[in-house]
LOMINU-281521 format. One record per residue: x, y, z of N, C-alpha, C, CB in turn; residue in one letter. Coordinates in pm, whole numbers, plus 50000, padded with zeros to 5 digits. Glycine has a CB too. Example, Ala and Ser with C-alpha at 12.3 -4.5 7.8 and 13.67 -1.06 7.14 Angstrom:
LOMINU-281521
513194943150780512304955050780513204967050780511314955350905A512854977550708513674989450714512905000350787514084994050572S
//
This chain:
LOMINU-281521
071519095763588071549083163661070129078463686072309084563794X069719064063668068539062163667068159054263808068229055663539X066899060563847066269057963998066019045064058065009063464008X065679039163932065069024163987066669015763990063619014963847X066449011464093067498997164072067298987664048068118992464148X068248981363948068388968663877067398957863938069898963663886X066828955663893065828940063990067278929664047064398925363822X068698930963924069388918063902070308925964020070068912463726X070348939764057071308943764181070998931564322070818962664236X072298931964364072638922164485071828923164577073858923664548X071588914364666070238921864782070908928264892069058909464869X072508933164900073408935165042074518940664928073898918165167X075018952164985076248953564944077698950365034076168966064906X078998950164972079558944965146079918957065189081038933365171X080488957765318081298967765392082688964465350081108967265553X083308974165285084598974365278085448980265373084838978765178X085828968065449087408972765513088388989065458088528957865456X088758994365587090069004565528090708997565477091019012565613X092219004865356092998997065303094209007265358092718993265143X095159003865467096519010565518096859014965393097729001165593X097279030665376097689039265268096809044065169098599033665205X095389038565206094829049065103093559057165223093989039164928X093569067165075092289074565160091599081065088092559084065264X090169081965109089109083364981087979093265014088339068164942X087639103364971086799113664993085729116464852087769126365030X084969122964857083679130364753083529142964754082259126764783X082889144464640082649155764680081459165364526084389161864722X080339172364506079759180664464080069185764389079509185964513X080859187964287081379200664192080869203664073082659199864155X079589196164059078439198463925079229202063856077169208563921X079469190963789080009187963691079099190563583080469176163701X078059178163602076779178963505075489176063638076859163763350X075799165463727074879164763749074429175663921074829149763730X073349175463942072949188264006072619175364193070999199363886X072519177664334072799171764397073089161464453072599173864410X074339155264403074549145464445076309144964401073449135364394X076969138264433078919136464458078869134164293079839118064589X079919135164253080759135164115082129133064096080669146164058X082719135964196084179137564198084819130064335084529154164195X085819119264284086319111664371087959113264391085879098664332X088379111864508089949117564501090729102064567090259135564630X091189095664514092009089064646093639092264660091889071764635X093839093364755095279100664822095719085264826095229111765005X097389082164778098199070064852099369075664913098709057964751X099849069965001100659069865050101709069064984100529064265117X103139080364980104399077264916104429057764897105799084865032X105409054364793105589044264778104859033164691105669042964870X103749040564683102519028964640102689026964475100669035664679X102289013064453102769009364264101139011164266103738988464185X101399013564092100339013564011100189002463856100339028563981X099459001463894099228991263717097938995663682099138970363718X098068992363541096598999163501096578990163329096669022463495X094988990863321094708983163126093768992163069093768964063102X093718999063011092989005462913092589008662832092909008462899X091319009962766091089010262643091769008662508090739018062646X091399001362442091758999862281091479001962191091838993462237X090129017062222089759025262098090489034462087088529030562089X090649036961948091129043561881091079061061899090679038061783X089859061561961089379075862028089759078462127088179078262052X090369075162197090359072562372089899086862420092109067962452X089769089762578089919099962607090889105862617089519100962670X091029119562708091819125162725092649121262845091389135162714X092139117462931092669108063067092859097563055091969106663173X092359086562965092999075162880094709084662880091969072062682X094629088962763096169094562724096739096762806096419105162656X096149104862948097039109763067097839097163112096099116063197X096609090363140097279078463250097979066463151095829069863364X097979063863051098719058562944100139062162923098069061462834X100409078962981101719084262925102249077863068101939103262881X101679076263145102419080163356102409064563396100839092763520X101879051363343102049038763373103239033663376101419032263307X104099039763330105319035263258106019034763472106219051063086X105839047363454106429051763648105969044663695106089064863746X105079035263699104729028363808104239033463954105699021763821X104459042063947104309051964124102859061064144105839067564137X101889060664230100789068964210100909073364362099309061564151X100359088864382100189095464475098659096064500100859106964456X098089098264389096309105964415095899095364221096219136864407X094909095764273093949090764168092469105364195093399069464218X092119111964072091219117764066090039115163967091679127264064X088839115863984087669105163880086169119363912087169080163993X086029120663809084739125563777083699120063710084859134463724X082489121963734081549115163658080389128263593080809102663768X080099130363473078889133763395079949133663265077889149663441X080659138163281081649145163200082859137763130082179154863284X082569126663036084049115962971085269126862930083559104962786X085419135362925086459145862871086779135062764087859152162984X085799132962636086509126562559086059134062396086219110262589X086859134862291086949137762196086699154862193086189128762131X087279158062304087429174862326088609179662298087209180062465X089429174862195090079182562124091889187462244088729196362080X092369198862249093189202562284092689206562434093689210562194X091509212662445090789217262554090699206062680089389221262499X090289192762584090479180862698091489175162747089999170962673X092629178662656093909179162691094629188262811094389182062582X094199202262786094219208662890093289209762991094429217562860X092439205663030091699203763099092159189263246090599202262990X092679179463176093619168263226094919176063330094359159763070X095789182663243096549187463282096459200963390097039187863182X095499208063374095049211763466094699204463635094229215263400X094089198563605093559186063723094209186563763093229173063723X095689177163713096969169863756097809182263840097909163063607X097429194263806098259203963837097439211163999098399214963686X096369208463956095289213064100095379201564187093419215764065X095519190864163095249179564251096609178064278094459166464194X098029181664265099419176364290099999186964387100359174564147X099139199564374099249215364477098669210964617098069231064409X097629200464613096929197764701097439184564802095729196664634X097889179364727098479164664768099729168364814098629152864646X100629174164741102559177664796102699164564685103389173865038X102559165764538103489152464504103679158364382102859135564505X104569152064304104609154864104103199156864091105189138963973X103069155263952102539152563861102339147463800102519154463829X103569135863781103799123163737102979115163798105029118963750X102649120263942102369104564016100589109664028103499100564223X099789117063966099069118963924097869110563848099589124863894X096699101163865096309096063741094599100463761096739077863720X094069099063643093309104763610092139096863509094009114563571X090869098163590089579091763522088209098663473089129082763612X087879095063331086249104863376085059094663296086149126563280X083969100763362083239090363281081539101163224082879073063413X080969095663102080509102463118079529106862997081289108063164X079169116662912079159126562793080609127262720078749141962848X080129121262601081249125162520080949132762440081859116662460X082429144762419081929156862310081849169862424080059152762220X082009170462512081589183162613082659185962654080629181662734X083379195162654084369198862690084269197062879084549212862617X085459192362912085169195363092086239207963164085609177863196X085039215763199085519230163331086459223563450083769238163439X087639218263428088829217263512088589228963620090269218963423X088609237763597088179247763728087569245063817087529257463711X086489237763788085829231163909086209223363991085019225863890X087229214964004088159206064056088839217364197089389200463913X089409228864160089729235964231089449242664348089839239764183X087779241864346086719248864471086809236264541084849254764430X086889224064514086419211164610087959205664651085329197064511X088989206264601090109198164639090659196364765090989201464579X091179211664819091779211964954090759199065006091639229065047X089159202865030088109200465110088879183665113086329204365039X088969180064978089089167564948090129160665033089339166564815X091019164165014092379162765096091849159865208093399174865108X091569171565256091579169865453090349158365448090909189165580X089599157265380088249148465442088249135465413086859152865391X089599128965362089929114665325089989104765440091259114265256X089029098065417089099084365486089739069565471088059081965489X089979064865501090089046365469089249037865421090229038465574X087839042465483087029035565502085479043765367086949035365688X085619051465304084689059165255084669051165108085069075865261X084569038065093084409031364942083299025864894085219021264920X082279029264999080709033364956080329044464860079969037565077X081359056764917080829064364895081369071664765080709069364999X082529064364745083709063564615082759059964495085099049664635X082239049664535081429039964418080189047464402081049022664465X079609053764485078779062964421078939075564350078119065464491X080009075764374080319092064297080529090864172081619100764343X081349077164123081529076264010080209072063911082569068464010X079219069863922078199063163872077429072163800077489056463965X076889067463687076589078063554074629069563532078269073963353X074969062263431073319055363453073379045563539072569048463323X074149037563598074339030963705073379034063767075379032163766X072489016063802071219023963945071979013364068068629018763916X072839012064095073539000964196075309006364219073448982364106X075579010964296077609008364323077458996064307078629011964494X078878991364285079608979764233080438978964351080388981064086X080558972664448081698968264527082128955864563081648972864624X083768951664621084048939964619084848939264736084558935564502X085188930964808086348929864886087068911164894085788936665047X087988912264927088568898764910090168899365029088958896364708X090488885865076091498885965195092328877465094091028878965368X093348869565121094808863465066095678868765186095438870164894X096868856065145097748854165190099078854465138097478846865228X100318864365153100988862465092102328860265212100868872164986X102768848765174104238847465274103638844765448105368866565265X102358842965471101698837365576101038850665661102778827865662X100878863765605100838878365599099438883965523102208883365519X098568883365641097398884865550096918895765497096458880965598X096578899265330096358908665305094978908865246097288912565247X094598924665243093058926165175093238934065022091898937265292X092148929864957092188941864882090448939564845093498942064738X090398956464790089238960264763089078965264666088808966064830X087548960364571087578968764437086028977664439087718956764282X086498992464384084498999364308085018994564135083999028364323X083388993864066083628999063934082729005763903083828991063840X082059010163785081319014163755080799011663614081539022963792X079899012063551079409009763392078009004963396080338997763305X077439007963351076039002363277076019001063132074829011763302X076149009563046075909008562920077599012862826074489019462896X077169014662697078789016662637079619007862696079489030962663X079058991862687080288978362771080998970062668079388964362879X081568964162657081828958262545083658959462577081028966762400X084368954362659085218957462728086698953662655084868951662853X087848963062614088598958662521089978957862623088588968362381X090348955662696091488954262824090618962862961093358964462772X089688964362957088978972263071087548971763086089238985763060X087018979263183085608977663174085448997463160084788967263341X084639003663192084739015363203085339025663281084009016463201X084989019963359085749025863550086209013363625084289034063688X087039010463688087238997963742088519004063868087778984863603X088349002263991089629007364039089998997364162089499023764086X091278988364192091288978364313092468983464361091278961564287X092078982464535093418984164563093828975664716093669001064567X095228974864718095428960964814096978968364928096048941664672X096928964364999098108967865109099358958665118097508967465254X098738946564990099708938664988101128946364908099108925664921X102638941564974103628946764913103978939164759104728946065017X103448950164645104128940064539104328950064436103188926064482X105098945564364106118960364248105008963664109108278951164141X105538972264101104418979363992104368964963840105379000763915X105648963563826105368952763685105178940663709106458951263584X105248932863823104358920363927102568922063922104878923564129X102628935463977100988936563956100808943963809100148947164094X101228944863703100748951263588100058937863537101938958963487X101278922963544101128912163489100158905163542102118906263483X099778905163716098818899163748097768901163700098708899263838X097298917163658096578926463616096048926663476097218936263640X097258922663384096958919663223096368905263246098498919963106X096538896863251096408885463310094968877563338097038887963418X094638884563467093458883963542092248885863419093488896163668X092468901163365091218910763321090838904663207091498926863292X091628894863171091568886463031089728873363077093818873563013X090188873163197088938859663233087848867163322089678843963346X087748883563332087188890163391086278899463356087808893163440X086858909263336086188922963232086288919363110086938938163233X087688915063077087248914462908086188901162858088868912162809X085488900863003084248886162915082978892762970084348863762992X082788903562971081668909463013081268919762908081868915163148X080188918262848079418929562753077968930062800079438925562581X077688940862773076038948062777075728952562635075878963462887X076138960262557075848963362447076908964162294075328973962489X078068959962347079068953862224079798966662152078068944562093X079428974062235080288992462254081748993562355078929005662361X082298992662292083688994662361083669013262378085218987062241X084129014762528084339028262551085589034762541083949030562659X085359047662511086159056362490087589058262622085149068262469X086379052862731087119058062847087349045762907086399068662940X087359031462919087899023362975089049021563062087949018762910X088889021963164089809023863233090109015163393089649036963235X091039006863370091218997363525092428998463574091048980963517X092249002163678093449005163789093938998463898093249014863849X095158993563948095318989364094096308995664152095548975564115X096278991464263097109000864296097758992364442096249016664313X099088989064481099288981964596100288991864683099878966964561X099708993864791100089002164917101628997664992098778999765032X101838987064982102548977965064102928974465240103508980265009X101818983965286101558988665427101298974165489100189000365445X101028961265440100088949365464101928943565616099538934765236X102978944565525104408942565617104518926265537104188942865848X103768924165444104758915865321105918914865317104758919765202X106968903765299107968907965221107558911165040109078896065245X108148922865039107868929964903107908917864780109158942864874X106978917464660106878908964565107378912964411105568905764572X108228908064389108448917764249108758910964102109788927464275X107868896664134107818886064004106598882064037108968872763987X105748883363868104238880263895103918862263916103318887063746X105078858863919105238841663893105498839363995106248834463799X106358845964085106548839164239105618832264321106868848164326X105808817564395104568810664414104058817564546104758793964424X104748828264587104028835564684103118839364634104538844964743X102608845764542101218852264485100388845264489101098856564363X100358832464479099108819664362098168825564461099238795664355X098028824964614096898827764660095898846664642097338823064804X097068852664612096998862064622096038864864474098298866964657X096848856164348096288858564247094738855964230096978852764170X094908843764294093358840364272091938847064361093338824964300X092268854964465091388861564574091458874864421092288865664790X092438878964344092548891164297091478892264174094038893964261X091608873664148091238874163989089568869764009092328860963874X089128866864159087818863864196086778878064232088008853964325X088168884964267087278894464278087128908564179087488897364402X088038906764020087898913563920086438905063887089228913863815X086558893963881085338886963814083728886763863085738873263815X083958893264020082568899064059082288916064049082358894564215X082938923864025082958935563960082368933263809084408940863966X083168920163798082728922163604081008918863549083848906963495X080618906263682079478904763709078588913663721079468899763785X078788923563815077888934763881077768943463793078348941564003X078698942263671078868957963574077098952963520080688959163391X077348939163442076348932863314075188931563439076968913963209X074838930563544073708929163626073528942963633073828921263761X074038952963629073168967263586073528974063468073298978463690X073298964863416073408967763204072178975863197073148949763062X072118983763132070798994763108069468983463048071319009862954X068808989063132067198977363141067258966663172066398973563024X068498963363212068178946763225067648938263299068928940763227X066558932863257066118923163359066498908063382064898922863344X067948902163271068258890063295069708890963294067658880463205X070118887263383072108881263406072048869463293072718871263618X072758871763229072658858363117074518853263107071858865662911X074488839063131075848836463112075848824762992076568831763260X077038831462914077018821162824078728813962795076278828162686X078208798562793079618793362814079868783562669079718783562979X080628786162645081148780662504082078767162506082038792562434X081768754262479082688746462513082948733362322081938738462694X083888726362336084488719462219084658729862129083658707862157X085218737162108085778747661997087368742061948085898765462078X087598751961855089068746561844089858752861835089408739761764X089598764461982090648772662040090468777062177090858783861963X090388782862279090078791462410089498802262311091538796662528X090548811062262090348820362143088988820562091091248816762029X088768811261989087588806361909086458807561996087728791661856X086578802262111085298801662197085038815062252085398791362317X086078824362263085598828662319084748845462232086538827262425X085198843862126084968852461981083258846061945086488846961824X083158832362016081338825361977081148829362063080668809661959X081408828162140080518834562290080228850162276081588832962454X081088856662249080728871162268079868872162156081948882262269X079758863362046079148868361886077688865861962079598856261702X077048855862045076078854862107075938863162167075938846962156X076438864862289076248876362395075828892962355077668876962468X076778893662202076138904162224075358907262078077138914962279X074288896962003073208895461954072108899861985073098887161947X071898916961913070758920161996069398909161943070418937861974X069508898961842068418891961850068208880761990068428885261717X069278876961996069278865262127068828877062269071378855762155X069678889462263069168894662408067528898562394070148909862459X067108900962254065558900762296064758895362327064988902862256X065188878562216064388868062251064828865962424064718854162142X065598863762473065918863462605064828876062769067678867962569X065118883662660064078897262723062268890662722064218915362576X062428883562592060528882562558060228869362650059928878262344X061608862262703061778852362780061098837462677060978856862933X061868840862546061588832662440062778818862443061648842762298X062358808962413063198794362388063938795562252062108779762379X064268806362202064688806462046066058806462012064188818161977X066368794262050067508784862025067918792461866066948765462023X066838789961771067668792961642068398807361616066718790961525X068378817861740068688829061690070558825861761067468843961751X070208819361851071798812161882072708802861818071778805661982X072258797161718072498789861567073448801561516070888787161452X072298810961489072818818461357073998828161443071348829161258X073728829461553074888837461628076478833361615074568836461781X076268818661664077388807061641077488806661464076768789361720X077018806061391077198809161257077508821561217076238806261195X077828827661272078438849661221079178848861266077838866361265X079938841261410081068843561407082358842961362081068842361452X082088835361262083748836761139084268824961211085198854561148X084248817961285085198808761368084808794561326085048810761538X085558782961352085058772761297084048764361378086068765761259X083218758761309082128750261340081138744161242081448756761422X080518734261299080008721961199078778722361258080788705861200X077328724561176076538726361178076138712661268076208730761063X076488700161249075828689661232076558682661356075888683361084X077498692861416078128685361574077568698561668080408682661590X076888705261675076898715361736075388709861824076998729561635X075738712261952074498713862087074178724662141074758707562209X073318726362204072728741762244072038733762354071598752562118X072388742062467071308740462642071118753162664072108733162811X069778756862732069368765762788069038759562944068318771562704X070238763163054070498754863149070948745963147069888752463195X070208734763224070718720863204069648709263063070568713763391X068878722462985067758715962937068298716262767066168724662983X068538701862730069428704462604068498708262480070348690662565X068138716362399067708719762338067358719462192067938724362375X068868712662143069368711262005070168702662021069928721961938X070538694661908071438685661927071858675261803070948679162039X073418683561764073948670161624072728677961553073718646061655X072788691461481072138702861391070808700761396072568703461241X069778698361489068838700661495068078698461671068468693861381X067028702061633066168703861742066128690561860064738706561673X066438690561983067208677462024065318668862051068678680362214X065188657962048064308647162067063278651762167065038634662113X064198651062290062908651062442062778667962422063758644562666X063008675762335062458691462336061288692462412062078697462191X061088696862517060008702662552059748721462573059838695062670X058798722462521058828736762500057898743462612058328740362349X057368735662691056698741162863058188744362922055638725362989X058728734862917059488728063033060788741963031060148707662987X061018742962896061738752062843061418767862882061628749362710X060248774062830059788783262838059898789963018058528779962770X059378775163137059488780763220060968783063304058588776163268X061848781763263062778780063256063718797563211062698767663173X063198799963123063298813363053062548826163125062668811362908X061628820763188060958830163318062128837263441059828817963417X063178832163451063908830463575064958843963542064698813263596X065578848363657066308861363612068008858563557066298872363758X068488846763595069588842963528069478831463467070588842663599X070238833863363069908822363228071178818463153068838829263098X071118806563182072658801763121072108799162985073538786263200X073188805662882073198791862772074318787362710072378793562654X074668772762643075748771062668075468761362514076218766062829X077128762562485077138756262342078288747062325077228767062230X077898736962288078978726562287079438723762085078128709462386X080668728662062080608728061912081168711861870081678741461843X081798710461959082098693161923083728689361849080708687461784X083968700561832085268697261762086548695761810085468705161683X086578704461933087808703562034087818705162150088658710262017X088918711262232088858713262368088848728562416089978706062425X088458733762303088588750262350087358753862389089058761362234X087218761362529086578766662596086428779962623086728762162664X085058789462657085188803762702083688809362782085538813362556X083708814662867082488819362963082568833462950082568814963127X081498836362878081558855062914079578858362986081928868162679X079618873763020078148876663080077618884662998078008882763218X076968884762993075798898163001074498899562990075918906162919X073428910562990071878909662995071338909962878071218919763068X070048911962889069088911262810068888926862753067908904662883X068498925762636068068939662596066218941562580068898942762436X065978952362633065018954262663064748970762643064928947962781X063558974662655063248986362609063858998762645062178987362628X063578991662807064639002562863065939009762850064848999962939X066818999462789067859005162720068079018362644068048997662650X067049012362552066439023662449066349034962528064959020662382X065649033362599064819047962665065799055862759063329043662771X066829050662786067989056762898068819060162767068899044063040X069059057362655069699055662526069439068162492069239044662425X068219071762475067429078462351067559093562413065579072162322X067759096962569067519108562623068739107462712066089110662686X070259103362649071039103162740071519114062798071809097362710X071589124862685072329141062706070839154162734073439146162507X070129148362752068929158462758068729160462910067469152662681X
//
């Protein structure tokens, strides 16, 4: 985990409210890394639904698979999450190693196994010592709080130099509820139904396939528009989880117009998690948003946008805090999608840059440059052909990357 924090980290993190039915503890079990938490437990309360989106590589982990087989139940007791250690592409061992957990952490809790789910993040290729889970659990149990989602979000964090936290209020049926999200990720982003670690959870009453849909839904205008380096992970993994302790009447259609408020506090606050991931993207010194507009799909735009975003030529010129519009040309030109050289605009901000296939008239390249100095940097592309639109984030690449890159397992 690296020391310095993000310049682009928040200047305040919030205080997260308890959430009625859950409870969240840490805890030491050097895993990989030597003093400091690794292992996160949260206990729910009988009753509580689960929804979850995860990864769409082909590799997944081994806790991918766990919690992939157990979504179906809808029902979660304990959520358990380690960090040095992805238990991924470890063979049968990471398999048992999962199952182990589920079996130490369900002795500890009083529940199945079923209601069991399971996260890691981390080294891939290393087998993970499940045994270790065993010296810290009881501890875990008894030392669960409501209120400990500071300390959640740090445990999970790998090169992360910032926790990720969120909180948000709604209303459902005139019944006010909260919910709260950690995530975690810096690098390996590139998000295919998830971000890496992502976990929210709410007291509002609503049924496991109500919130799966809010959940598929949401992550579509959230995580999945956030990249750092155009690496989809092994271990992607987003969770919610609703308590129903809030005294809702229970919700069990993701369409019911009881939600709308609910949806949108839910889907505001996946979308500042998704923010906070790409503001501590490994080295980054610029939040860069790029918004894609006249395409001739949502789709289309949003396949140009990411072909930009995640251009390691545009994130350098962006890093060298360069005006080089043409490497965003050719970006918008690789993406396979349609567009016309000769209707296409380019702004960096509000400062139009290009315009109708070439370099736009009032170009000024001071005006520009200082402009490119600043730590967030929009750029935005208008293709001219239709009404399809798309906004995704992410930073700049910079050396640092490299260098957290180059000595990740050493």
């Amino acid at each position: 985990m690296s020391t310095a924090v993000s310049p682009l980290a928040p200047k305040s993190s919030p205080t997260l409210p308890a959430i009625a039915g859950v409870r969240l503890a840490t805890a030491a079990a050097g895993i990989r890394y030597k003093g400091r938490t690794d292992v996160l437990l949260a206990a729910f309360d009988e009753g509580t639904s689960v929804a979850g989106v995860l990864t769409r590589s082909l590799c997944p982990s081994a806790p991918v698979e766990w919690c992939r087989d157990r979504l179906a139940g809808g029902a979660i007791r304990a959520l358990v999450v380690n960090s040095g250690n992805a238990n991924a592409f470890t063979g049968k061992r990471g398999r048992a190693a999962t199952a182990l957990t589920a079996e130490i952490t369900a002795q500890a809790v009083g529940c199945p196994e079923a209601e069991i789910f399971l996260a890691s993040t981390g080294v891939i290729g290393e087998p993970l010592d499940a045994t270790r889970f065993a010296g810290v659990m009881d501890g875990l149990v008894s030392a669960g709080r409501g209120d400990a989602w500071a300390a959640a979000a740090q445990a999970i964090m790998t090169t992360d130099t910032f926790p990720k936290l969120a909180t948000r209020t709604a209303e459902i049926g005139g019944v006010t509820v909260t919910i709260n999200g950690i995530a975690k990720g810096a690098g390996m982003i590139a998000p295919d139904m998830a971000t890496m670690l992502a976990f929210v959870a709410t007291d509002a009453a609503i049924a496991a396939p109500a919130l799966q849909a809010l959940l598929a839904d949401a992550v579509e205008r959230s995580f999945n528009c956030v990249t750092v380096d155009g690496d989809t992970s092994t271990s992607d993994t987003l969770l919610a989880f609703a308590t129903g302790k809030a005294g809702n009447a229970p919700v069990a259609d993701a369409a019911d117009p009881a939600l709308a408020g609910f949806a949108a506090a839910f889907e505001a606050l996946l979308v500042e998690l998704a923010q906070l991931v790409a503001r501590d993207g490994e080295g980054a010194r610029k939040f860069v948003t790029v918004e894609v507009e006249g395409a001739e799909s949502d789709l289309s735009a949003r396949k140009i946008a990411l072909s930009i975003a995640n251009s390691p030529l545009v994130k350098t010129a962006i890093a060298g805090e360069d005006a080089n519009w043409g490497r965003v040309v050719m970006a918008v030109g690789k993406a396979g999608e349609p567009a016309d050289r000769d209707r296409l605009s380019i702004r960096f901000g509000d400062i139009r840059v290009a315009h109708e296939g070439e370099r736009d008239p009032s170009y000024d390249e001071a005006v520009t440059s200082a402009y490119m100095k600043e730590e967030e940097i929009t750029i935005g592309v208008d293709l001219g052909l239709s009404a399809g639109r798309a906004r995704v984030w992410t930073c700049d690449l910079t050396e640092g990357y490299i260098a957290i890159n180059a000595d990740y397992r050493s």
